[in-house]
VOFI-711084 format. One record per residue (C-alpha): residue in one letter; x, y, z. Coordinates in steps of 0.05 Angstrom, whole numbers, plus 5000, padded with zeros to 4 digits. Example, Ala and Ser with C-alpha at 12.3 -4.5 7.8 and 13.67 -1.06 7.14 Angstrom:
% VOFI-711084
A524649105156;S527349795143;
***
This chain:
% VOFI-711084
X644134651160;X648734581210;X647933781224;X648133751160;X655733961152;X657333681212;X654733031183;X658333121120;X664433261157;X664732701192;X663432281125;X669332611094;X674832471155;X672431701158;X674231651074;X680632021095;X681731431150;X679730911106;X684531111045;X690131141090;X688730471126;X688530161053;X695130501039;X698330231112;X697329541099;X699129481030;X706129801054;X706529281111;X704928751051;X711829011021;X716829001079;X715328281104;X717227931038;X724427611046;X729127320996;X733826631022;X741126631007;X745525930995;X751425691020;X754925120976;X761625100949;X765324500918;X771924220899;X773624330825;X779224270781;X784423780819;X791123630791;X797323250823;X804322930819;X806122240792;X799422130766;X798021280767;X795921280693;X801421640666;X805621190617;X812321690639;X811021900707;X818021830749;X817021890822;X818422530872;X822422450930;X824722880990;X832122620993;X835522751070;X838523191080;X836123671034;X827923871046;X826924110976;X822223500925;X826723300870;X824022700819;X827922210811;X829621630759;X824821140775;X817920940776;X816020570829;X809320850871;X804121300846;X798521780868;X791921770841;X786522290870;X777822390854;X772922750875;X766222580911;X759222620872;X758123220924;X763523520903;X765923680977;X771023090983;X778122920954;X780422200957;X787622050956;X790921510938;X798321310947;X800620610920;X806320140925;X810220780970;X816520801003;X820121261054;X820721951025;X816221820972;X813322510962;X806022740922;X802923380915;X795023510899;X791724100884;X785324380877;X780224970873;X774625140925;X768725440892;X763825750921;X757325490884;X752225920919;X749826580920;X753226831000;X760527031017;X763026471045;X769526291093;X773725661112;X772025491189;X775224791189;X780124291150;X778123471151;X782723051146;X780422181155;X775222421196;X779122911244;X777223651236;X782824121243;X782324961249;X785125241187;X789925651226;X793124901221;X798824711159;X801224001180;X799723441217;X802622791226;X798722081214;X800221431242;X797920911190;X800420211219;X798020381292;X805620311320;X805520871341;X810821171299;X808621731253;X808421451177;X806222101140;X807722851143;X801423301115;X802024021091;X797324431070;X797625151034;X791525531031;X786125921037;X788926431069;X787326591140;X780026821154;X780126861072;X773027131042;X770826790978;X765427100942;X759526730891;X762326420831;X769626610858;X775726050888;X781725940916;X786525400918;X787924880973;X794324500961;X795323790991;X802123621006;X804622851029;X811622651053;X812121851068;X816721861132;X821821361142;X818220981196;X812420791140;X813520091109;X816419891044;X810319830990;X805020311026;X798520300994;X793520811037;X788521351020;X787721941051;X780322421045;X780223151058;X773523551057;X772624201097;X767224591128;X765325261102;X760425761131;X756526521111;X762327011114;X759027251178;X758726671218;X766126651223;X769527141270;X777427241263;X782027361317;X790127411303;X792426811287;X795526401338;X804326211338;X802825671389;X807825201345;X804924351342;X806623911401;X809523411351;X817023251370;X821522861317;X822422131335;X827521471326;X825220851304;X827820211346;X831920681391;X833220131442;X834119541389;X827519161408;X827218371398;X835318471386;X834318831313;X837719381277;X830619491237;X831120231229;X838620401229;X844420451181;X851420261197;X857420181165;X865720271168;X871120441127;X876720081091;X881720091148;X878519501189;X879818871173;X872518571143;X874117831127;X879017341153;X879216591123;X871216691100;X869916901183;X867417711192;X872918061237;X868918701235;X861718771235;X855519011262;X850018701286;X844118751348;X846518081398;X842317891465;X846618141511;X846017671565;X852717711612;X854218101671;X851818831673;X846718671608;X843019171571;X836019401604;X832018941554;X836718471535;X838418641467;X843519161446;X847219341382;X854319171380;X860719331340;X866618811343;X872119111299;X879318871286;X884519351256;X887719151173;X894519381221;X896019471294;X898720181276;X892920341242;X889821021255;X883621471238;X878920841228;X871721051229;X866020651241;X858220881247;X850520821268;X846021241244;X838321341230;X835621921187;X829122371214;X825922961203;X824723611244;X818224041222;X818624631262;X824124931312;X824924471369;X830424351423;X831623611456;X837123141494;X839822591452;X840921961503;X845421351494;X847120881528;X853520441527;X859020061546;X865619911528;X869119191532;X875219151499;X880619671478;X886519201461;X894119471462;X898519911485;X898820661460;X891620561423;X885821041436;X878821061410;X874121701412;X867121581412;X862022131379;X854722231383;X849022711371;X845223001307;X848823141243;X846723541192;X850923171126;X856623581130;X858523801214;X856323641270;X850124021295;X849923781367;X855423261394;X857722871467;X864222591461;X868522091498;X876121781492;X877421211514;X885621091526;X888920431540;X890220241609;X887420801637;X880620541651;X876820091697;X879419251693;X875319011628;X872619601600;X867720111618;X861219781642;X854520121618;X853220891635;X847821401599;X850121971566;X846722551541;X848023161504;X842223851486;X841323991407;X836524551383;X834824471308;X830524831255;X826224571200;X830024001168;X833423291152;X838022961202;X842622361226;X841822131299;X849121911292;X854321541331;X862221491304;X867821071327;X874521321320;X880220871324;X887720941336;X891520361344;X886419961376;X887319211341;X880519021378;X875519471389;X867919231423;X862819721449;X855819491472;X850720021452;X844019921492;X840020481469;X840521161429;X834821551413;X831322271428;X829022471496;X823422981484;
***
């Protein structure tokens, strides 16, 4: 009797095993099955400025000195802009352009998959950029010269953007001066975007760009004015019997104590009167300043005529804003009180600190009483 329930007893703790081994694995079955996310998003929805196949589009300009776009009564370039079969690229187009031609393009990220996603990286042409980033400059012609400012606005730093959700990227373009007449060039942005997760977010760096702003022709090369605007006012005398008595114009400068390279710009003026006074004359080349930025402005000239007695001429140069004077060196230059024939070539220089904005790298002659007036200027740029 005994065997026998210890028999039984045994029979009944191995189907108490057995059911719970069953019930073991077909829990383990359970946990191990595991569902894949996706991470896609695309561009969608893209609008912009001065559209090509509009019938009425007028052109947008950012006029110096003022920073703000304005459009403006003609209709000269255009911007057209599409998106890649992917979805993931925006091609820009700017045709028939022009210094301070200005376009604006924007458009909506989507994310198209089913995990949080967040902007790691900007492309621009090829060149990735961290999205901590909002401008860059592009050299087009390979001169070395920057042609085109880019801005961007948006996403936000570190932004998340959930499944069917967006936010808006917004292309900005400003055509710099130093860009040719008639620009036609496209431009493709894509970006990189990664699981919410992937992306970790420190504070966001104020190291400002290394770009500094920059003069075109600063030294007159191959004896041009390319670059730079001049002028003079109504006291000087402009014509004599068909010949120019006053004028500018970039000479090889090729007599004793010559410019560095040879060429130089020069002003030969000639007074309407020998009595004359507060005649002006002027150089001057427009640029732009993105962020804060400090520099010397460097010239370098010389002086070879001041003709009569009691005459005086003050020369000005430095940055001017459109209205003063934001930075300025100054010299007068009296009579018979300087060196035999003039005053041969010296370098001057003089600090400006400027914010965001529009400028003249600007040099003014001031005449009193001087019937002939020649200065020799053999370069005047920015020293960064």
């Amino acid at each position: 009797m005994y065997n026998q329930k210890a028999v039984f007893g045994m029979v009944l703790a191995l189907m108490i095993m057995a059911s719970a081994l069953a019930m073991w694995n077909e829990t383990l079955r359970v946990n191990v099955s595991v569902s894949m996310g996706d991470v896609d998003w695309k561009f969608q929805k893209v609008e912009w400025l001065d559209a090509c196949d509009s019938t009425s589009g007028k052109d947008w300009n950012v006029i110096p000195p003022s920073n703000e776009p304005k459009q403006v009564d003609k209709d000269v370039g255009c911007t057209s802009v599409s998106i890649s079969e992917d979805g993931h690229t925006l091609d820009i187009t700017l045709s028939n352009v022009y210094p301070w031609y200005y376009t604006e393009v924007k458009a909506s990220i989507v994310n198209t998959g089913t995990i949080p996603i967040k902007v790691s990286k900007l492309t621009i042409d090829g060149e990735e950029y961290p999205p901590t980033s909002r401008e860059i400059y592009l050299d087009i012609n390979n001169d070395h010269q920057p042609d085109l400012l880019i801005m961007w606005e948006g996403p936000e730093y570190c932004e998340q953007i959930h499944p069917g959700q967006s936010t808006d990227l917004v292309i900005k373009v400003l055509v710099l001066q130093n860009a040719p007449q008639g620009l036609t060039t496209s431009i493709s942005v894509g970006l990189t975007a990664i699981q919410w997760n992937e992306l970790t977010c420190p504070p966001p760096t104020t190291t400002p760009p290394t770009y500094k702003p920059t003069i075109n022709n600063g030294n007159f090369t191959g004896c041009s004015l390319n670059g730079w605007s001049t002028g003079f006012d109504n006291k000087w005398k402009e014509k004599d019997k068909d010949k120019d008595k006053t004028k500018w114009e970039a000479v090889k400068d090729d007599k004793n104590d010559p410019a560095l390279d040879g060429c130089a710009a020069k002003f030969d003026g000639e007074l309407e009167g020998k009595d004359t006074v507060n005649a002006f004359a002027w150089l001057y080349q427009y640029f732009t300043v993105s962020v804060s930025t400090s520099f010397n402005v460097v010239i370098r000239y010389k002086v070879t005529q001041v003709a009569d007695h009691g005459a005086n001429v003050t020369l000005r140069f430095g940055v001017w804003d459109g209205s003063n004077w934001v930075c300025m060196g100054s010299q007068t230059i009296v009579y018979g009180t300087g060196p035999s024939g003039g005053i041969p070539y010296r370098e001057y220089s003089v600090s400006c600190s400027l914010t965001p904005g529009s400028y003249q790298l600007r040099l003014e002659i001031e005449n009193d009483k001087s019937n002939n007036f020649v200065m020799l200027v053999d370069y005047f740029t920015i020293d960064c």
